[in-house]
N, C-alpha and C positions, 0 to 999 in steps of 0.2 A: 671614346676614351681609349687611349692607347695603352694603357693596361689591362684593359678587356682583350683586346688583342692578340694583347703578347699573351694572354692566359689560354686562348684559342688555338694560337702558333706552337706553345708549348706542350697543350694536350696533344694534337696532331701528330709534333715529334716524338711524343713521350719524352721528353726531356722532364722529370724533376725538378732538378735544379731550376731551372728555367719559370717553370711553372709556380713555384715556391714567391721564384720573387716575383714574377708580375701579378701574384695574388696578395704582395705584402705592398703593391703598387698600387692595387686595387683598393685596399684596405685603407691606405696614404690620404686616396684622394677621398673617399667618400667621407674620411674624421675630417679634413680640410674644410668639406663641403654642410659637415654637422647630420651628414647620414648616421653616423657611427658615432660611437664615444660617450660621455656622460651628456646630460639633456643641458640644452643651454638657454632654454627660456622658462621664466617662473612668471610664469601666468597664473599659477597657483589652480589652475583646472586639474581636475581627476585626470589619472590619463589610463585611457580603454583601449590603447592598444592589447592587441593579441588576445584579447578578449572576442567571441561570437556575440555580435548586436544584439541576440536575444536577450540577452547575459547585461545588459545594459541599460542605460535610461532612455538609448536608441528604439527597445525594443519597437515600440509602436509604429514609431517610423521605417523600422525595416519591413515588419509585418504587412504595411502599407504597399511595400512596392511589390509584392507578389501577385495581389493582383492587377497591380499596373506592367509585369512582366509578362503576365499572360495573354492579356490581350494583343498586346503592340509588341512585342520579342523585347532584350534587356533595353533598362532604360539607359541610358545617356548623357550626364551631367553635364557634356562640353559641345551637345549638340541643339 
């Protein structure tokens, strides 16, 4: 993303200014992309974010992977 960039370019130079806007560039594309902003799907599920899994109905299932992390190193949902 080219506002990640400019946000990198701009710490680098210390430029403020600079830095300001490609962080309001950043901010653009991620509400664009529905990273940010109000929630735009009503699925009507609870939502656990920023919440600890323990803290949740997850709990068990997280409790679960500890020791599947010790044996084998972390686990890997995309391997």
């Amino acid at each position: 993303m080219d506002a990640r960039r400019q946000v990198g370019a701009a710490l680098k130079a210390n430029d403020d200014a600079a830095e300001r806007a490609a962080r309001a560039g950043v901010d653009e594309a991620k509400r664009a992309l529905g990273e940010r902003g109000p929630v735009w799907w009503t699925d009507g599920a609870p939502d656990y974010n920023r919440r600890m899994a323990v803290n949740t109905p997850y709990a068990a299932w997280y409790a679960a992977l500890d020791g599947l992390e010790s044996e084998s190193g972390p686990s890997h949902a995309s391997e």
